[in-house]
mmCIF file as Biopython writes it, N, C-alpha, C and O atoms, coordinates in Angstrom:
data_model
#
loop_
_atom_site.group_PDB
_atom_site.id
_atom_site.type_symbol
_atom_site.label_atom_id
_atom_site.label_alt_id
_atom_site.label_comp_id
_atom_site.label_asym_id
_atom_site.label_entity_id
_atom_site.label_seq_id
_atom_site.pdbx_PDB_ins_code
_atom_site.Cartn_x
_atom_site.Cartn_y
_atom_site.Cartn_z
_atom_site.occupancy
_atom_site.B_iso_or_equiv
_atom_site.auth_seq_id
_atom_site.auth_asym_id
_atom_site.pdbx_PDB_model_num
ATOM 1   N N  . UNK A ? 1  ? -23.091 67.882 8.979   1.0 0.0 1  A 1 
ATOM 2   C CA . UNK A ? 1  ? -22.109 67.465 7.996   1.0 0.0 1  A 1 
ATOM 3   C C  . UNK A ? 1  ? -21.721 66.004 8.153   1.0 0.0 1  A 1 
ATOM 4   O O  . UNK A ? 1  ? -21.623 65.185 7.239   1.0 0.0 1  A 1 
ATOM 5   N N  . UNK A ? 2  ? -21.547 65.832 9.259   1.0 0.0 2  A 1 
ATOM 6   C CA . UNK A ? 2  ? -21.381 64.233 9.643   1.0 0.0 2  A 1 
ATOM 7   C C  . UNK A ? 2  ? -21.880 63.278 8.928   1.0 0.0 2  A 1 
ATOM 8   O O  . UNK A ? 2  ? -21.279 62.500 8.187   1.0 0.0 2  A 1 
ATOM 9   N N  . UNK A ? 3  ? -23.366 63.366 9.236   1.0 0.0 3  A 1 
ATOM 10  C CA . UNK A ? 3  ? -24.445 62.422 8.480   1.0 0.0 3  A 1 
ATOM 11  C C  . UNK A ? 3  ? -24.366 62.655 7.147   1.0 0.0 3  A 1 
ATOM 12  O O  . UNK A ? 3  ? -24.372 61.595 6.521   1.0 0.0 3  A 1 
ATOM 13  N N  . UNK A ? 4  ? -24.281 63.794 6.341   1.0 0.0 4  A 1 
ATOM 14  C CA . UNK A ? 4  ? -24.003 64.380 5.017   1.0 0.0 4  A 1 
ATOM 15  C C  . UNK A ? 4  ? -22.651 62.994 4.648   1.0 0.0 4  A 1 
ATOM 16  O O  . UNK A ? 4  ? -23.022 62.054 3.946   1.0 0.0 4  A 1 
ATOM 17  N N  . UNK A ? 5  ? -21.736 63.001 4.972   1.0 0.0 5  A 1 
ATOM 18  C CA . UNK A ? 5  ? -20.325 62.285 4.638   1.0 0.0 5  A 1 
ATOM 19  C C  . UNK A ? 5  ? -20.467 60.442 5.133   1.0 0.0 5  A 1 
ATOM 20  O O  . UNK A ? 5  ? -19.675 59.592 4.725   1.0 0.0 5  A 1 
ATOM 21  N N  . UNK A ? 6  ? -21.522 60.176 5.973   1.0 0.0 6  A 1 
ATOM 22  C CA . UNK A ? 6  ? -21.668 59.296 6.216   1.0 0.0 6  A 1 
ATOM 23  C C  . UNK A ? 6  ? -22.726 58.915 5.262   1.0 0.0 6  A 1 
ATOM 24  O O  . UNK A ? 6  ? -22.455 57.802 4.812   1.0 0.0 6  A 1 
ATOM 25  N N  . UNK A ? 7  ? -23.795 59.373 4.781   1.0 0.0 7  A 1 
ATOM 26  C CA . UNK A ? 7  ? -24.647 58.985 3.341   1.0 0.0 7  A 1 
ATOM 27  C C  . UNK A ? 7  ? -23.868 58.647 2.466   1.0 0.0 7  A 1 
ATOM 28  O O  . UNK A ? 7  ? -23.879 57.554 1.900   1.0 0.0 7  A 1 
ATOM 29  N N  . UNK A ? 8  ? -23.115 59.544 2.266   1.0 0.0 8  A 1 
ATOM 30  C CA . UNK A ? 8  ? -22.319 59.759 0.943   1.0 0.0 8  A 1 
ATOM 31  C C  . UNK A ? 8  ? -20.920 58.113 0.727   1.0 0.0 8  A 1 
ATOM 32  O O  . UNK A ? 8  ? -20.724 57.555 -0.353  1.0 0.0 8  A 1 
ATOM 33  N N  . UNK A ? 9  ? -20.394 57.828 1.714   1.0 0.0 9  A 1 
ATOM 34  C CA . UNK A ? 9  ? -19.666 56.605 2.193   1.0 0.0 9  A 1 
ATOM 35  C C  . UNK A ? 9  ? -20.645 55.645 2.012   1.0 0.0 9  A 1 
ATOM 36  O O  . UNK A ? 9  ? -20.357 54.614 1.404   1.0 0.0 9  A 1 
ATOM 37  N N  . UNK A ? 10 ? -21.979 55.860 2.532   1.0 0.0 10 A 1 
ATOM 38  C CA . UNK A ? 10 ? -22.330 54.620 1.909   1.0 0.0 10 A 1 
ATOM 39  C C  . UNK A ? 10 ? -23.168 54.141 0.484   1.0 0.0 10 A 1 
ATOM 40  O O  . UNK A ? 10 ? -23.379 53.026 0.007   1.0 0.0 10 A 1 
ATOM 41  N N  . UNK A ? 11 ? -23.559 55.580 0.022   1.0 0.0 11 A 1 
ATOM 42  C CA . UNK A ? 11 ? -23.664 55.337 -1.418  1.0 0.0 11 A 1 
ATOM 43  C C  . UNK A ? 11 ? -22.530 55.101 -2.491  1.0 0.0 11 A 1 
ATOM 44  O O  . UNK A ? 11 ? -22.707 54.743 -3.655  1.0 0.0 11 A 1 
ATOM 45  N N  . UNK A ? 12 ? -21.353 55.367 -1.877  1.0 0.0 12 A 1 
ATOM 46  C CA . UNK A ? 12 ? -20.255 55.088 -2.609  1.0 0.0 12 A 1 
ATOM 47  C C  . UNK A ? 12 ? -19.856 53.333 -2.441  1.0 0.0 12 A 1 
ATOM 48  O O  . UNK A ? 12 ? -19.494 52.550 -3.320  1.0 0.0 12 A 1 
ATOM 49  N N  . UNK A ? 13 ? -20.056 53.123 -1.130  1.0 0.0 13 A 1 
ATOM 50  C CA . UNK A ? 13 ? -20.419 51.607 -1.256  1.0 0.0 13 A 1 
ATOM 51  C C  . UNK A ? 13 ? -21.106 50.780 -2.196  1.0 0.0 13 A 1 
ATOM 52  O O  . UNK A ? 13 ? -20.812 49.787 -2.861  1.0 0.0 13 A 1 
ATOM 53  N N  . UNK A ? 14 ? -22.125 51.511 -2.041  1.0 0.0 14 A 1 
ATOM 54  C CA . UNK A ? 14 ? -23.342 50.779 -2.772  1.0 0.0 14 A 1 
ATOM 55  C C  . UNK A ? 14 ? -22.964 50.701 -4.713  1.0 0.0 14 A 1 
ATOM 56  O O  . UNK A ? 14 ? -23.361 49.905 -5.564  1.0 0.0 14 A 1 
ATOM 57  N N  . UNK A ? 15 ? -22.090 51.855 -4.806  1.0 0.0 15 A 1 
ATOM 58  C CA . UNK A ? 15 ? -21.814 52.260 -6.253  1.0 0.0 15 A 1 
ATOM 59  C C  . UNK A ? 15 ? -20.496 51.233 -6.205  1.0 0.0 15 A 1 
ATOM 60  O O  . UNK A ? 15 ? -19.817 51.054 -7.216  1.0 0.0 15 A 1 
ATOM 61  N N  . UNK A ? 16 ? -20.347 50.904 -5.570  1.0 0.0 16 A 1 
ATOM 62  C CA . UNK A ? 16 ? -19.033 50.089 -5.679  1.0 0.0 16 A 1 
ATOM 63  C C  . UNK A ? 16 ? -19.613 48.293 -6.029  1.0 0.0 16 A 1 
ATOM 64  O O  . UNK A ? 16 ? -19.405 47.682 -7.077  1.0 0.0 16 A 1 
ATOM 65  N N  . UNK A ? 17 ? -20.152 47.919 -5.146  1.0 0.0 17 A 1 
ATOM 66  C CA . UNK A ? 17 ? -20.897 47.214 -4.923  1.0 0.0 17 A 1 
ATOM 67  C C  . UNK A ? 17 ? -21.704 46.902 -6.455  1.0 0.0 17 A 1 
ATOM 68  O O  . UNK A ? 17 ? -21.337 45.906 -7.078  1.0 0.0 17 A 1 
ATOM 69  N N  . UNK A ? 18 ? -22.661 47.664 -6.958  1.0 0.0 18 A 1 
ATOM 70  C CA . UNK A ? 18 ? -22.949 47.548 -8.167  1.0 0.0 18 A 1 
ATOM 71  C C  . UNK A ? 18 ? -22.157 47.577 -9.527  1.0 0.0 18 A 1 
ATOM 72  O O  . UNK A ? 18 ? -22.695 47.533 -10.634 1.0 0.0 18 A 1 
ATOM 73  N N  . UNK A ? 19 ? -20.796 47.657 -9.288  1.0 0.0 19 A 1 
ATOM 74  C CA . UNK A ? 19 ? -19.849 48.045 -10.137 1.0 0.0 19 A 1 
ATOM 75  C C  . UNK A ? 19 ? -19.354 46.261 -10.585 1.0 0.0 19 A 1 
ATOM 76  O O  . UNK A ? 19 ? -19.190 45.777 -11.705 1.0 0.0 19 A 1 
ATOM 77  N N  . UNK A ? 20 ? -19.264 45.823 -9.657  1.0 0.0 20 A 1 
ATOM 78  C CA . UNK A ? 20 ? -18.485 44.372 -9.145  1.0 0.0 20 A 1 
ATOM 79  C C  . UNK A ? 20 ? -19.623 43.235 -9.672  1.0 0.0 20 A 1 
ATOM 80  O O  . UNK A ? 20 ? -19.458 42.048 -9.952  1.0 0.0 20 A 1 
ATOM 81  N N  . UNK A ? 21 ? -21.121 44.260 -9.699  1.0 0.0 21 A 1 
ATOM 82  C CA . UNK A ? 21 ? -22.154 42.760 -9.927  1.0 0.0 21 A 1 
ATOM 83  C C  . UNK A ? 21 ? -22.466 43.255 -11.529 1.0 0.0 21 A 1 
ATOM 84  O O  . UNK A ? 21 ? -23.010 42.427 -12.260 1.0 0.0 21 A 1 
ATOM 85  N N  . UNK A ? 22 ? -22.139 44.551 -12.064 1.0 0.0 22 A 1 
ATOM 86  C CA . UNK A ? 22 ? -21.861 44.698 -13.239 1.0 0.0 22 A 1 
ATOM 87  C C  . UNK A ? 22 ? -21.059 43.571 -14.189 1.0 0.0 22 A 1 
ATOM 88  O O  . UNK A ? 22 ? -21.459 42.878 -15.124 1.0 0.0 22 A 1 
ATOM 89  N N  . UNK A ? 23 ? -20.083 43.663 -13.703 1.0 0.0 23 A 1 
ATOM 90  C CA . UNK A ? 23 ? -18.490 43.057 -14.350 1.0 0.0 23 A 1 
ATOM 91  C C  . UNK A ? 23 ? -18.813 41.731 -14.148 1.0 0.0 23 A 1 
ATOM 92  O O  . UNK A ? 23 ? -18.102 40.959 -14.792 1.0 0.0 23 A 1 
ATOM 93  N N  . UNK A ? 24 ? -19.763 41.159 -13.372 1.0 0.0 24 A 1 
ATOM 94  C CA . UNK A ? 24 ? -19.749 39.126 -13.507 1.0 0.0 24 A 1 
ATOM 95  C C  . UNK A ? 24 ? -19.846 39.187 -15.097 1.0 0.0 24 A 1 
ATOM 96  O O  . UNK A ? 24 ? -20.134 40.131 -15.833 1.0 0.0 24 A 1 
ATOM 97  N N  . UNK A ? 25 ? -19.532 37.954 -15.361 1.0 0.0 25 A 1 
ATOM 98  C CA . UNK A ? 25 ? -20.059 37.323 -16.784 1.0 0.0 25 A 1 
ATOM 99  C C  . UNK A ? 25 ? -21.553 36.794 -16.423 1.0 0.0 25 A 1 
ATOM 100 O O  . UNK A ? 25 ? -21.859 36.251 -15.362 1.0 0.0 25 A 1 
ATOM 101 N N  . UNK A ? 26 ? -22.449 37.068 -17.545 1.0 0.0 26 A 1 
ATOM 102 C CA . UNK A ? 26 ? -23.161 36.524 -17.283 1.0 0.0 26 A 1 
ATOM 103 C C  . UNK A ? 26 ? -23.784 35.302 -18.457 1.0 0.0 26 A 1 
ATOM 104 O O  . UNK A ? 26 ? -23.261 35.081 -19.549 1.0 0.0 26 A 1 
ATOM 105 N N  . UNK A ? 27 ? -24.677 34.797 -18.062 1.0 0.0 27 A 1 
ATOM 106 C CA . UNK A ? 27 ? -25.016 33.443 -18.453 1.0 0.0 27 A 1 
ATOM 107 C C  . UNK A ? 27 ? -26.475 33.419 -19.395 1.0 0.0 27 A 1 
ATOM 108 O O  . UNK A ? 27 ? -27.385 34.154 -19.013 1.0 0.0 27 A 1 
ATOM 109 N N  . UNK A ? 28 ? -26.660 32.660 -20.494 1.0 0.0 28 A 1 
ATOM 110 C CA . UNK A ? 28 ? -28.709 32.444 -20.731 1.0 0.0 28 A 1 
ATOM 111 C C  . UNK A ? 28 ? -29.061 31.600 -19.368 1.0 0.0 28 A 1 
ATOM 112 O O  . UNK A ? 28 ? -28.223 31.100 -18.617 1.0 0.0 28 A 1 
ATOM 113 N N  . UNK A ? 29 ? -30.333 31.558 -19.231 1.0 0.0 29 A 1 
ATOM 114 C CA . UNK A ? 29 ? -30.792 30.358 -18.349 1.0 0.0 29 A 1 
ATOM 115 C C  . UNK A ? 29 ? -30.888 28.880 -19.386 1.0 0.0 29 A 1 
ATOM 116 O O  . UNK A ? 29 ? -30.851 27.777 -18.842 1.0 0.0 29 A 1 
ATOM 117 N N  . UNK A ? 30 ? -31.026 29.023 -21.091 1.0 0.0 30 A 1 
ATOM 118 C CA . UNK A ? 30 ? -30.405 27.922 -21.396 1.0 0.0 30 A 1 
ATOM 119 C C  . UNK A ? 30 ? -29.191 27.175 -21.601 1.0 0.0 30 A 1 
ATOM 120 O O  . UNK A ? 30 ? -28.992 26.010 -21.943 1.0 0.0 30 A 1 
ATOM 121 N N  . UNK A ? 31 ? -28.408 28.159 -21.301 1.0 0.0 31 A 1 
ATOM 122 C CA . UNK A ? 31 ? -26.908 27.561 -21.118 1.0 0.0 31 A 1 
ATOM 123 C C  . UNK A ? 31 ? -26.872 27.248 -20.258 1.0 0.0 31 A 1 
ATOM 124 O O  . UNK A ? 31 ? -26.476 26.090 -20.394 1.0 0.0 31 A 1 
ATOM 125 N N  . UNK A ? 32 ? -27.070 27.502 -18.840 1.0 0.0 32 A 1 
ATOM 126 C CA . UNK A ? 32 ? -26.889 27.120 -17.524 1.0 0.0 32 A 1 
ATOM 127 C C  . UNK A ? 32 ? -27.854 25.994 -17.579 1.0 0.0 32 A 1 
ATOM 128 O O  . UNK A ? 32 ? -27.342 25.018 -17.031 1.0 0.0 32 A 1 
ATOM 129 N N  . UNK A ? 33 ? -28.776 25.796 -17.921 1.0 0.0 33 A 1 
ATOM 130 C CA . UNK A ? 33 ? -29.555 24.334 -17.560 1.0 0.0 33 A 1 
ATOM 131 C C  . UNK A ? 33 ? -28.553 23.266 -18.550 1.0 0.0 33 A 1 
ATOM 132 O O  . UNK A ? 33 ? -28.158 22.139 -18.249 1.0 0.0 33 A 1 
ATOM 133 N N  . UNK A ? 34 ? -28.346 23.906 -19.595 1.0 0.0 34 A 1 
ATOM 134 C CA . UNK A ? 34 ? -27.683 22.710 -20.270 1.0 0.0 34 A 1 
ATOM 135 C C  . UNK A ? 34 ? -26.512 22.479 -19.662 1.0 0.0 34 A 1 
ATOM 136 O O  . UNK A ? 34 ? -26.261 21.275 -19.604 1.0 0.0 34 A 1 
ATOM 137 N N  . UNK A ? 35 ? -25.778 23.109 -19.233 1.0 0.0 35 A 1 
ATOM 138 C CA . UNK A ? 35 ? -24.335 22.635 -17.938 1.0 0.0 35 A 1 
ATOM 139 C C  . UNK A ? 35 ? -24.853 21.832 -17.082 1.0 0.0 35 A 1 
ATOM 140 O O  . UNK A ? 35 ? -24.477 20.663 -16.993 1.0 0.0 35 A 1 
ATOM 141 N N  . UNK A ? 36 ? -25.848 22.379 -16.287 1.0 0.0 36 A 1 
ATOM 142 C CA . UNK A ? 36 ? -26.681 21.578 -15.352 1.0 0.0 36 A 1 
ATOM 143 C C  . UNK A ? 36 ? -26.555 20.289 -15.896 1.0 0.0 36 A 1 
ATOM 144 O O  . UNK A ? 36 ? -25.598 19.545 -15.682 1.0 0.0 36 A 1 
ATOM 145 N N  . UNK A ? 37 ? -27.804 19.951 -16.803 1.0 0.0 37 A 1 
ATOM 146 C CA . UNK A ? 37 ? -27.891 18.571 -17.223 1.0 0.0 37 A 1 
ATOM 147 C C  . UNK A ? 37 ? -26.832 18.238 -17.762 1.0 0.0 37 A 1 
ATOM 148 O O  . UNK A ? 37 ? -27.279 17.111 -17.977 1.0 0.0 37 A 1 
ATOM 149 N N  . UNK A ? 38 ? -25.565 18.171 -18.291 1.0 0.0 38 A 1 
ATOM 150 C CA . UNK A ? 38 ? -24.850 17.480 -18.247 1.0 0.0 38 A 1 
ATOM 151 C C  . UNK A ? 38 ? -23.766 17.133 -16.744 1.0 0.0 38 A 1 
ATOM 152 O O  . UNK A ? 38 ? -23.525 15.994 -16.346 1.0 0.0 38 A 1 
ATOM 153 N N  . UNK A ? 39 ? -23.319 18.221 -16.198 1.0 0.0 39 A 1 
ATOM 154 C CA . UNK A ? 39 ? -23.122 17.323 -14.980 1.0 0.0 39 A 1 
ATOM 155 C C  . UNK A ? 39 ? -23.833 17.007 -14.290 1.0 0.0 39 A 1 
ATOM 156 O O  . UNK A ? 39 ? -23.320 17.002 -13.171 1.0 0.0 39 A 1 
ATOM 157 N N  . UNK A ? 40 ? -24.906 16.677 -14.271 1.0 0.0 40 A 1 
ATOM 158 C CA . UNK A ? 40 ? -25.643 15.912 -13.877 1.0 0.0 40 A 1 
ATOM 159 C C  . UNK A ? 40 ? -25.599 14.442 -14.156 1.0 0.0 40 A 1 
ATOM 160 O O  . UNK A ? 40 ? -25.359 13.542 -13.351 1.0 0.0 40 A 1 
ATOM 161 N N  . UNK A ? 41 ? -25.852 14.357 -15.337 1.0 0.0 41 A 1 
ATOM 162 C CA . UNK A ? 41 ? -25.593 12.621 -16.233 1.0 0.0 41 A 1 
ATOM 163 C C  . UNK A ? 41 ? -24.932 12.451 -16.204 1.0 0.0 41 A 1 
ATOM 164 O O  . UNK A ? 41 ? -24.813 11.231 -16.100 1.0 0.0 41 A 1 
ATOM 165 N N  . UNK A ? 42 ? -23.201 13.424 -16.245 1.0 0.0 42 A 1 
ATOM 166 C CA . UNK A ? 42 ? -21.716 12.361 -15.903 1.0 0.0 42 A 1 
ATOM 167 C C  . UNK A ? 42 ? -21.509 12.150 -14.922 1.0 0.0 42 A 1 
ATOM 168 O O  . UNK A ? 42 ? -20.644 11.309 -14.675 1.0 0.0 42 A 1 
ATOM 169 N N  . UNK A ? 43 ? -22.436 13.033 -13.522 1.0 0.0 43 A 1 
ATOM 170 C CA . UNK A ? 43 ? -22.013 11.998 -12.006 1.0 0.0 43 A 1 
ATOM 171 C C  . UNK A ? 43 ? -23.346 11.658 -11.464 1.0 0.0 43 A 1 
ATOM 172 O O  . UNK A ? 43 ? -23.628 11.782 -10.272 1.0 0.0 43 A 1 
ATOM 173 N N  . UNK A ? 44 ? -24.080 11.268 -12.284 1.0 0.0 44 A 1 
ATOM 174 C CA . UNK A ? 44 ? -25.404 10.155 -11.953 1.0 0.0 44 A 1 
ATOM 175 C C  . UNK A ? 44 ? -24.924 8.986  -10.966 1.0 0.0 44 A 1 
ATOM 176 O O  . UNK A ? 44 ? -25.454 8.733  -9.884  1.0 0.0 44 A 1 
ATOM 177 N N  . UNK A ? 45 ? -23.593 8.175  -11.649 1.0 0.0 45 A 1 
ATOM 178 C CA . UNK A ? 45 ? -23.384 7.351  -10.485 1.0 0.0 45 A 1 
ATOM 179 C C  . UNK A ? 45 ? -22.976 7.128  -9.690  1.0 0.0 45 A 1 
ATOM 180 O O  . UNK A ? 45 ? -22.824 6.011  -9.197  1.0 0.0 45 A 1 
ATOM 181 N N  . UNK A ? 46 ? -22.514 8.629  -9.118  1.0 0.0 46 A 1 
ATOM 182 C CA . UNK A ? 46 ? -22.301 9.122  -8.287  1.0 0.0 46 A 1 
ATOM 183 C C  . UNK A ? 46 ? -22.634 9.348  -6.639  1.0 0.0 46 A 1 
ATOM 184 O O  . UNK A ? 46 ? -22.027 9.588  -5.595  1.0 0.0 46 A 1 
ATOM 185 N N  . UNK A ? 47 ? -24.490 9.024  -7.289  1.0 0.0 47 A 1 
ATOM 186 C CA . UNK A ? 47 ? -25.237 10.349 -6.728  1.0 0.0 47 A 1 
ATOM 187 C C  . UNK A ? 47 ? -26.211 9.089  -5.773  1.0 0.0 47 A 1 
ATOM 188 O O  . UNK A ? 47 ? -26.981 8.351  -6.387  1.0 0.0 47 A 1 
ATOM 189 N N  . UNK A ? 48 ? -26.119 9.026  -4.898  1.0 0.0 48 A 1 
ATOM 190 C CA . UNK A ? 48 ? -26.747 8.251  -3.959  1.0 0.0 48 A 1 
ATOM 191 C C  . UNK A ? 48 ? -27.939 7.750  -3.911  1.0 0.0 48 A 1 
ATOM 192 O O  . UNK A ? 48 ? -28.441 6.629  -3.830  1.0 0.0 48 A 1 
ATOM 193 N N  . UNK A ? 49 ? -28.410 9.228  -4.005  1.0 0.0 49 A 1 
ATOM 194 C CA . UNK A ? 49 ? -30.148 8.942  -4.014  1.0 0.0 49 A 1 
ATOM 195 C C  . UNK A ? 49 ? -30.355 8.948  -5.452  1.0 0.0 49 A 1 
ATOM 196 O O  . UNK A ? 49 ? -31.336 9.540  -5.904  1.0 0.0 49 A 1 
ATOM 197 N N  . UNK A ? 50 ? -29.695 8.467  -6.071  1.0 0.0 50 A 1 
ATOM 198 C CA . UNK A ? 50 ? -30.359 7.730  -7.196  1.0 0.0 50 A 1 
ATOM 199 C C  . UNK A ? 50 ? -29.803 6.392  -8.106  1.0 0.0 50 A 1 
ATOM 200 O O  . UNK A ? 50 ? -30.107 5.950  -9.214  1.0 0.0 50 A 1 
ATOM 201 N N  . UNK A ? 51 ? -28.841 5.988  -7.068  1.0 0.0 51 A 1 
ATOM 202 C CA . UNK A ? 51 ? -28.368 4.348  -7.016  1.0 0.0 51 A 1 
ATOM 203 C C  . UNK A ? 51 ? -28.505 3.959  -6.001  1.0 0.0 51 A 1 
ATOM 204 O O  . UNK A ? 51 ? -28.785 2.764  -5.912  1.0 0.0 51 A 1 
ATOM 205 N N  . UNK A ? 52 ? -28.392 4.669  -4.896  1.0 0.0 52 A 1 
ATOM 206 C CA . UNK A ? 52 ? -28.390 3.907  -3.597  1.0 0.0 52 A 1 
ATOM 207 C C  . UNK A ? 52 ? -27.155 3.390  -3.380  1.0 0.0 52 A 1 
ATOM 208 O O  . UNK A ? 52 ? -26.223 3.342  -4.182  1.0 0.0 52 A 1 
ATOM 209 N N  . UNK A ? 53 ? -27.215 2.747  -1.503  1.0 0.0 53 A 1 
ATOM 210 C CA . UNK A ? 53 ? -26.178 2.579  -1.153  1.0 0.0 53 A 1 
ATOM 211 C C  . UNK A ? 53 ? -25.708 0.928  -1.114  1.0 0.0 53 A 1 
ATOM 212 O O  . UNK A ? 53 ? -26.571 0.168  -0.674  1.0 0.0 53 A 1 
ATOM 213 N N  . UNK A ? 54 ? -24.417 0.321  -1.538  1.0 0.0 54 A 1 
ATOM 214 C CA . UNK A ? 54 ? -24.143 -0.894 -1.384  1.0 0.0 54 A 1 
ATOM 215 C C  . UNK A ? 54 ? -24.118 -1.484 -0.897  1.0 0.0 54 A 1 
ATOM 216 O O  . UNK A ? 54 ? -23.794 -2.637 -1.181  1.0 0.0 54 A 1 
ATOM 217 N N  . UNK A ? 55 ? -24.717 -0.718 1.032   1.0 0.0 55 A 1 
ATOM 218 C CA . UNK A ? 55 ? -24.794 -1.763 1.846   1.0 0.0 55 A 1 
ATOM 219 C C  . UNK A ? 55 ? -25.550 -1.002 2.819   1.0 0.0 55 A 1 
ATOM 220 O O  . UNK A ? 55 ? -26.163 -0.010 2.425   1.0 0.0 55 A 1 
ATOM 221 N N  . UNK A ? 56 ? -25.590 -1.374 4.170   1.0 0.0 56 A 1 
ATOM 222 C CA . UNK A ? 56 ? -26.400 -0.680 4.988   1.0 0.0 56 A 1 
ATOM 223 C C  . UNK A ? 56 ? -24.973 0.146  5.556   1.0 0.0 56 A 1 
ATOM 224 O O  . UNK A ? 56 ? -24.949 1.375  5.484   1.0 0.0 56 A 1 
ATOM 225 N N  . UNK A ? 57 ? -24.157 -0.381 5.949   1.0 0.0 57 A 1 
ATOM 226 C CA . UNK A ? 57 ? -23.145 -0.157 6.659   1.0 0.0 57 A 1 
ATOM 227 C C  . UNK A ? 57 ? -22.249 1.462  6.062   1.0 0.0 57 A 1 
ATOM 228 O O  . UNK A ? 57 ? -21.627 2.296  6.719   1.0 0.0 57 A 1 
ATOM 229 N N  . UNK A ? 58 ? -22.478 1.401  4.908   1.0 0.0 58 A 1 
ATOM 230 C CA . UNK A ? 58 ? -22.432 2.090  4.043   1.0 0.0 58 A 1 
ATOM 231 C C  . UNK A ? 58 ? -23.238 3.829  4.517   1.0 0.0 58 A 1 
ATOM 232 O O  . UNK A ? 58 ? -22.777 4.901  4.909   1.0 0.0 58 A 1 
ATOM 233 N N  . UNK A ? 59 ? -24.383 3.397  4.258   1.0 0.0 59 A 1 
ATOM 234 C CA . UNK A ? 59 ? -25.693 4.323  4.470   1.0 0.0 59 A 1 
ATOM 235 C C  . UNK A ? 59 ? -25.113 5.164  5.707   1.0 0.0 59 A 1 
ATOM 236 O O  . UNK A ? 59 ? -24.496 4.587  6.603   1.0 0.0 59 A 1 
ATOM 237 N N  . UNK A ? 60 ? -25.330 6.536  5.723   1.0 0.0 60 A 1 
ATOM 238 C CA . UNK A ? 60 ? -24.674 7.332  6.740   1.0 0.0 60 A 1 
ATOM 239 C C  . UNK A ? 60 ? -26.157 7.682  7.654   1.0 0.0 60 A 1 
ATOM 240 O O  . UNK A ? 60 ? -26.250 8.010  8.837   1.0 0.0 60 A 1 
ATOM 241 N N  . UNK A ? 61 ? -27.281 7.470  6.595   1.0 0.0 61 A 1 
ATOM 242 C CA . UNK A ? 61 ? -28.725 7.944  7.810   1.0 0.0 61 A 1 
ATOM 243 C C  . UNK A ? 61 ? -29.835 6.661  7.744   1.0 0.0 61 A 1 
ATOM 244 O O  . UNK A ? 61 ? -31.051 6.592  7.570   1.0 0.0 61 A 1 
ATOM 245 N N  . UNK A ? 62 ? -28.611 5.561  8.008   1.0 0.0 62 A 1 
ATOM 246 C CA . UNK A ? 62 ? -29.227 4.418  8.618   1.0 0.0 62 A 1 
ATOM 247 C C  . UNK A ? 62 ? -29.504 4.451  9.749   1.0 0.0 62 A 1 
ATOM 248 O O  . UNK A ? 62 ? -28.664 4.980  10.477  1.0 0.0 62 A 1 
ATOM 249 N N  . UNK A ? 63 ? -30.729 3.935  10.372  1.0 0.0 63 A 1 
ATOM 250 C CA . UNK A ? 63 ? -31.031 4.032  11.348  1.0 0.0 63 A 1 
ATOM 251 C C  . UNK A ? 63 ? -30.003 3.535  12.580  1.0 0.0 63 A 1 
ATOM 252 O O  . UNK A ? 63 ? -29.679 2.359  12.418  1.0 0.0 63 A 1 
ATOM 253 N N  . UNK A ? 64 ? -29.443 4.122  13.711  1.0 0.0 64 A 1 
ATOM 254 C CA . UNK A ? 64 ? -28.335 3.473  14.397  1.0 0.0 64 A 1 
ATOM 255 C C  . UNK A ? 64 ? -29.087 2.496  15.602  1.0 0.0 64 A 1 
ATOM 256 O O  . UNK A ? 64 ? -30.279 2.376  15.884  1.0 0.0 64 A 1 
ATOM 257 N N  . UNK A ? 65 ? -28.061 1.957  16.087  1.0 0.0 65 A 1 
ATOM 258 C CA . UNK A ? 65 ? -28.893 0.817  16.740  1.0 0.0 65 A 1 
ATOM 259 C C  . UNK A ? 65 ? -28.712 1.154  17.919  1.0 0.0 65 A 1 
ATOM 260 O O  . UNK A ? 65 ? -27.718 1.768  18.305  1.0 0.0 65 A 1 
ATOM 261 N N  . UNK A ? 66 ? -29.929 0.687  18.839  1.0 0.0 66 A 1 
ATOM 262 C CA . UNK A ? 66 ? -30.755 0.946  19.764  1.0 0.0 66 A 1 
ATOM 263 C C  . UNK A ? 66 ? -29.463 0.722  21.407  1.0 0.0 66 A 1 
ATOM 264 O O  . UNK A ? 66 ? -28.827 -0.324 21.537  1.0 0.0 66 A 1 
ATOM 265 N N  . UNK A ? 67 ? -29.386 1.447  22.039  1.0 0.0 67 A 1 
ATOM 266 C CA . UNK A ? 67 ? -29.111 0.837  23.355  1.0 0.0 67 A 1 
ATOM 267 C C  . UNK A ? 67 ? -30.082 0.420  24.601  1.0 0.0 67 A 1 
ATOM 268 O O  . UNK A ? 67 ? -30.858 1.167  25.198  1.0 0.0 67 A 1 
ATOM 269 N N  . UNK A ? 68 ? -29.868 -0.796 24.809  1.0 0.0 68 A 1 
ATOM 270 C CA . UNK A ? 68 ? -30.092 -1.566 25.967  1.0 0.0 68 A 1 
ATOM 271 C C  . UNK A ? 68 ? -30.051 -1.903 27.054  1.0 0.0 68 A 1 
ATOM 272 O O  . UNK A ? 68 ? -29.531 -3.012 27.177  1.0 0.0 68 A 1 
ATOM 273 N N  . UNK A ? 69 ? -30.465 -1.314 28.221  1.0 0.0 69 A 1 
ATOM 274 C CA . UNK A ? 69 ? -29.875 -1.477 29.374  1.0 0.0 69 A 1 
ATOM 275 C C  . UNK A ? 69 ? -30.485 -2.647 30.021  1.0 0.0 69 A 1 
ATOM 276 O O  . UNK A ? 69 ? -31.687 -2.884 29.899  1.0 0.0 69 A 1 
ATOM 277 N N  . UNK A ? 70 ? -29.488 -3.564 30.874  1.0 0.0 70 A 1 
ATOM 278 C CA . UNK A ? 70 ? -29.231 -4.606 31.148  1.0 0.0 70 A 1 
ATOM 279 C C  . UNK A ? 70 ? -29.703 -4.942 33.057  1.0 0.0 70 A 1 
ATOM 280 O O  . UNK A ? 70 ? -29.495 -6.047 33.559  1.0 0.0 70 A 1 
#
């Protein structure tokens, strides 16, 4: 009986679980690309790797500089 009530707990999970991914809203994949591409183009200049950085100092995976022992 144990295992009987312990199946059963977790198919009720699982029914729960599918209940919750029921109820999202969902989306076309052309609506979502078109969201995409637009925030995309309003924080273009934003976006690093595709202006780049204003300085080196700037740049966070600039190469760091070397230590020297003396």
């Amino acid at each position: 009986m144990d295992v009987m009530s312990s199946s059963l707990q977790q198919q009720r999970i699982v029914v729960e679980q599918l209940r919750r991914e029921a109820s999202i809203e969902r989306q076309t994949v052309s609506e979502s690309c078109a969201k995409m591409m637009k925030y995309i183009t309003e924080h273009e200049q934003e976006d690093y790797l595709l202006t780049g950085f204003t300085s080196q100092k700037v740049n966070p995976f600039r190469e760091k500089s070397s230590c020297t022992v003396l």
